[in-house]
VMD Tcl script that draws the C-alpha trace (Angstrom):
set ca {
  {79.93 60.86 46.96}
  {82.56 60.31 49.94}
  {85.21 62.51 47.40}
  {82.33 65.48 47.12}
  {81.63 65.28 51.03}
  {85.76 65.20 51.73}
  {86.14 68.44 49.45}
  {83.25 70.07 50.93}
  {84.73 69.89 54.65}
  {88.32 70.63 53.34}
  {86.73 73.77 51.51}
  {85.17 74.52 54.66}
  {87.79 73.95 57.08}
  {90.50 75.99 54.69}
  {87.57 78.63 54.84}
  {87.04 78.88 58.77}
  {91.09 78.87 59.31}
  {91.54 81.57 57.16}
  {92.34 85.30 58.63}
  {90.06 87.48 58.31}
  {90.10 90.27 55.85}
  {92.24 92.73 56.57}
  {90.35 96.50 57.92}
  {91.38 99.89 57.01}
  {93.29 101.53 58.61}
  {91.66 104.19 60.65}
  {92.20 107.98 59.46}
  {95.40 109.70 61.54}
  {93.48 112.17 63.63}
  {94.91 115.48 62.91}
  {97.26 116.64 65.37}
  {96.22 119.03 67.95}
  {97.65 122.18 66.95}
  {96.27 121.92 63.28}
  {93.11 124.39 64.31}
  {95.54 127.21 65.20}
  {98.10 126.18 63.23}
  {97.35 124.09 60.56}
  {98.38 125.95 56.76}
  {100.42 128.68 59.32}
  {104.02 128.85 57.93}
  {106.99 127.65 60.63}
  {108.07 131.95 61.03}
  {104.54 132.21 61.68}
  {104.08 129.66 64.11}
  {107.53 130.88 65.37}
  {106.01 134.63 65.79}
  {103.30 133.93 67.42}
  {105.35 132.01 69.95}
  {107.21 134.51 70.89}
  {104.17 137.09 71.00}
  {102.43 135.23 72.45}
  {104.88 134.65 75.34}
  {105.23 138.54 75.57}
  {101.68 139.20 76.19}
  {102.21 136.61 79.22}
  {105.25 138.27 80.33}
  {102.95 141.51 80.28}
  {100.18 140.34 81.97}
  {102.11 138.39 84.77}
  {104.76 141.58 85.40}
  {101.39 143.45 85.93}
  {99.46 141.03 88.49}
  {96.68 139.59 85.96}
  {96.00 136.24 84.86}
  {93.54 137.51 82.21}
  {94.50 135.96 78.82}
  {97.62 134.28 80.46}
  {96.08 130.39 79.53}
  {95.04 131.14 75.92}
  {98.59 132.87 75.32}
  {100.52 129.86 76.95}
  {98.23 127.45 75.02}
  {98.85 129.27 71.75}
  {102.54 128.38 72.69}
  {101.96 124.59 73.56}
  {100.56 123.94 70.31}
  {103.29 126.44 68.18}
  {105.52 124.06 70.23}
  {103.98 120.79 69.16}
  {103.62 122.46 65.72}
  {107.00 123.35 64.99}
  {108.06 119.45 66.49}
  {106.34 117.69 63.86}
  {107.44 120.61 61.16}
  {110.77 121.46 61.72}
  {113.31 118.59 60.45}
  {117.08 119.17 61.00}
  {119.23 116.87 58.57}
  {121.36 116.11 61.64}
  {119.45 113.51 63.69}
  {121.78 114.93 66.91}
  {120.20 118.27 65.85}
  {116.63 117.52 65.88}
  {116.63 115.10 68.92}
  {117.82 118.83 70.40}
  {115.56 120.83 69.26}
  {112.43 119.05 69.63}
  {113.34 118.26 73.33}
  {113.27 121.68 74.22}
  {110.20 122.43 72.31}
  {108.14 119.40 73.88}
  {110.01 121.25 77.47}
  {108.54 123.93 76.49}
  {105.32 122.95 75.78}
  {105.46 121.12 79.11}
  {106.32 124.45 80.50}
  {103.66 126.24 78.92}
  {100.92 123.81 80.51}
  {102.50 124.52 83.89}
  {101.62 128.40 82.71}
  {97.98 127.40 82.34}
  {97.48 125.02 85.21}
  {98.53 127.94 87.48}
  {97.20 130.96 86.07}
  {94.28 129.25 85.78}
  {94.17 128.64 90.25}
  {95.29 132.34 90.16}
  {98.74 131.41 91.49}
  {100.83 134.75 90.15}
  {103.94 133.80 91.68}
  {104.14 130.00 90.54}
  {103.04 131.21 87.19}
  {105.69 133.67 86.92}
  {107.93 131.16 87.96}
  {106.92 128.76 85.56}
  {106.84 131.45 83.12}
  {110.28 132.55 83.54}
  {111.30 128.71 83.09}
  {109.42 128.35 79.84}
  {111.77 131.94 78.48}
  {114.34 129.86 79.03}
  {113.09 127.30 77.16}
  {112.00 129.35 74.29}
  {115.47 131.04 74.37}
  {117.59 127.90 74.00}
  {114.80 126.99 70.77}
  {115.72 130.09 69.37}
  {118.93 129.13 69.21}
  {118.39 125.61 67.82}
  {115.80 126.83 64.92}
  {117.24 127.40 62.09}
  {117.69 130.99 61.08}
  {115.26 131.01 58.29}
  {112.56 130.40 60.90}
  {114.11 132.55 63.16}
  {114.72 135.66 61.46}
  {111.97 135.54 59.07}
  {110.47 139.04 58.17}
  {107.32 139.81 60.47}
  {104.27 137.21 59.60}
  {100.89 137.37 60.39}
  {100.34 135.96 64.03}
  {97.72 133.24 65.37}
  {96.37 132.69 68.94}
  {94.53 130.46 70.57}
  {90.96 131.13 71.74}
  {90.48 132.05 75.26}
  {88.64 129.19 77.04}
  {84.52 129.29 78.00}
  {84.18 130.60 82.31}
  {83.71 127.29 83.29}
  {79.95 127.62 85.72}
}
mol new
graphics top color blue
foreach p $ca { graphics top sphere $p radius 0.5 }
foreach p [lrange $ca 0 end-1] q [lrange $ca 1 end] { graphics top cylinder $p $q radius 0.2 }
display resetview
């Protein structure tokens, strides 16, 4: 009886000091240019970068804010997009590249926040920083991205008149 009564608390002790079963791991939440983006090819996503940032150019040369914030968000996420896409063999290469691209997506929320108070100059400013930006990415894409032939273009949904 004392042997049944030992096993029975060294069952349960063993049983109360052992981990817990291991959880799932939760599902990666999809990144937050795969709405726009998500299926686009990288020329695509490349194109619509760079039309995007025309139609800003546009609009900015021309007084107008109109359309300015869902153009410069279509080129944070292409930015974001073509980080977590675009995968240079040469690790010197890629560190590169994708710092310029998240620049430029910092760049591009600059854009927004002040074309979005109405502040033309600042956003032209900001605007003319994020060129530069998208120039020096140019360079670092590779060529197949680059100089793709013409792709269909995506871009981002203008935002709801907040009340």
């Amino acid at each position: 009886m004392k042997l049944c009564l030992l096993l029975v608390s060294l069952a349960a002790s063993l049983a109360l000091a052992a981990p817990p079963p291991p959880t799932p791991p939760a599902p990666a939440a999809a990144p937050e240019w795969a709405e726009l983006f998500g299926g686009a090819s990288q020329p695509a996503i490349w194109q619509s970068i760079e039309a995007a940032a025309a139609k800003v150019t546009a609009a900015l040369a021309g007084g107008q804010t109109t359309g300015v914030a869902a153009w410069a968000e279509t080129v944070h996420l292409g930015a974001h997009a073509l980080v977590d896409q675009v995968k240079p063999e040469d690790p010197e290469r890629a560190q590169r590249l994708h710092a310029v691209l998240e620049h430029a997506a910092r760049l591009a929320d600059e854009v927004i926040a002040t074309a979005g108070r109405k502040e033309i100059d600042l956003a032209a400013a900001a605007h003319r920083r994020l060129q530069s930006a998208l120039a020096l990415a140019r360079l670092r894409l590779p060529p197949a991205i680059t100089n793709a032939p013409p792709a269909t273009v995506r871009e981002a949904k203008p935002a709801a008149p907040k009340p």
